[in-house]
C-alpha positions as CSV (number, residue, x, y, z in Angstrom):
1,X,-47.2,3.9,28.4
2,X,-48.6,2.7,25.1
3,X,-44.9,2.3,23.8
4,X,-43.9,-0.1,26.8
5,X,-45.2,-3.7,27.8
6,X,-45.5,-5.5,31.3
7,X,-44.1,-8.7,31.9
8,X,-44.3,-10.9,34.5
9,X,-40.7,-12.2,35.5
10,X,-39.4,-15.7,38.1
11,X,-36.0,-16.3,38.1
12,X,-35.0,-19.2,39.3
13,X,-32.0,-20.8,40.9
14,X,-29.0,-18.4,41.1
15,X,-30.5,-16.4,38.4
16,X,-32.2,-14.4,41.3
17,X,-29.3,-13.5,42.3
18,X,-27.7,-12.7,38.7
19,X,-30.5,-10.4,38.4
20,X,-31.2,-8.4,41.3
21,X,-30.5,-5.2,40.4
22,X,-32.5,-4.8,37.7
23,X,-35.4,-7.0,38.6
24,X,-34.9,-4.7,42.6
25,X,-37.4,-7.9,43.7
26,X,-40.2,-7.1,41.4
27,X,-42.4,-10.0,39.9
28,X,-43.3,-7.5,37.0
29,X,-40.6,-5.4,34.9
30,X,-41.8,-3.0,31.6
31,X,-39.6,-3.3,28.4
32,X,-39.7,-1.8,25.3
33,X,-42.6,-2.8,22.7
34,X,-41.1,-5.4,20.0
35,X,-38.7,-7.0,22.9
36,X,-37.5,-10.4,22.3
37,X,-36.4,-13.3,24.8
38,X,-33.4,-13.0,24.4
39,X,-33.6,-8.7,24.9
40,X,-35.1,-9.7,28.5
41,X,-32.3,-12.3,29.0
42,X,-29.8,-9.5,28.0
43,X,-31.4,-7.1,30.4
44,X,-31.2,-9.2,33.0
45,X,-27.8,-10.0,32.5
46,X,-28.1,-13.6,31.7
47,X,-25.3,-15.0,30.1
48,X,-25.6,-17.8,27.4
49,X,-23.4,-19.8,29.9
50,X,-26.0,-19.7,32.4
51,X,-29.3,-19.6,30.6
52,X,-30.7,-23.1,30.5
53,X,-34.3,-22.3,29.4
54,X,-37.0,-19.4,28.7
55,X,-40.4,-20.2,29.1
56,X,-42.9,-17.8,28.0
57,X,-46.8,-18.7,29.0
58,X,-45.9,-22.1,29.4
59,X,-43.8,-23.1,26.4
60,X,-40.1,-22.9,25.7
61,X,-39.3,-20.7,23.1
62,X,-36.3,-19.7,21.4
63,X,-34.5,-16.4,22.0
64,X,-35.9,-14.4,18.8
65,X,-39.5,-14.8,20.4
66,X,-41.2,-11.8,20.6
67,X,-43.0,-10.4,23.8
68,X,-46.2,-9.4,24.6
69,X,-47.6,-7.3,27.1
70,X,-48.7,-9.7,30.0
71,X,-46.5,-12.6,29.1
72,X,-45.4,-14.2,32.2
73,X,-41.9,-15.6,31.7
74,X,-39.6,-18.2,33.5
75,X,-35.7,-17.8,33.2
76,X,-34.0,-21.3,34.4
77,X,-30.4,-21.7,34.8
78,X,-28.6,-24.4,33.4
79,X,-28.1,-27.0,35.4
80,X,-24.8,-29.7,35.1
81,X,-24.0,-31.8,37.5
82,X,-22.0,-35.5,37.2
């Protein structure tokens, strides 16, 4: 679909798990044309609380980062520990 794009998803951590129903074990999810990072993240149901980091083609970017068709994304949790 011309009005879609195709992204390639990993989840990591317990993120997997956060996500499961809407990523049903797919690598590769469509979304909208003009989705953002943190759209994705909000699709996913990732909450700011457990979102450490979005990496999109091998740089971090910041939620308002727009999407393109092919991107290949990495969610990581935030991680705490003492």
């Amino acid at each position: 679909m011309e009005n879609t794009i195709c992204l390639h998803i990993t989840l990591f951590g317990y993120l997997n798990n956060l996500a499961s129903e809407k990523t049903m074990g797919r690598d590769w999810i469509e979304m909208p044309f003009g989705t953002t990072a943190k759209d994705l993240v909000e699709f996913l149901g990732v909450t700011r609380y457990h979102l450490g980091s979005i990496v999109v083609n091998g740089a971090m970017v910041q939620p308002d980062q727009m999407l393109a068709n092919g991107d290949e994304i990495k969610i990581v949790p935030i991680v705490g520990g003492g």
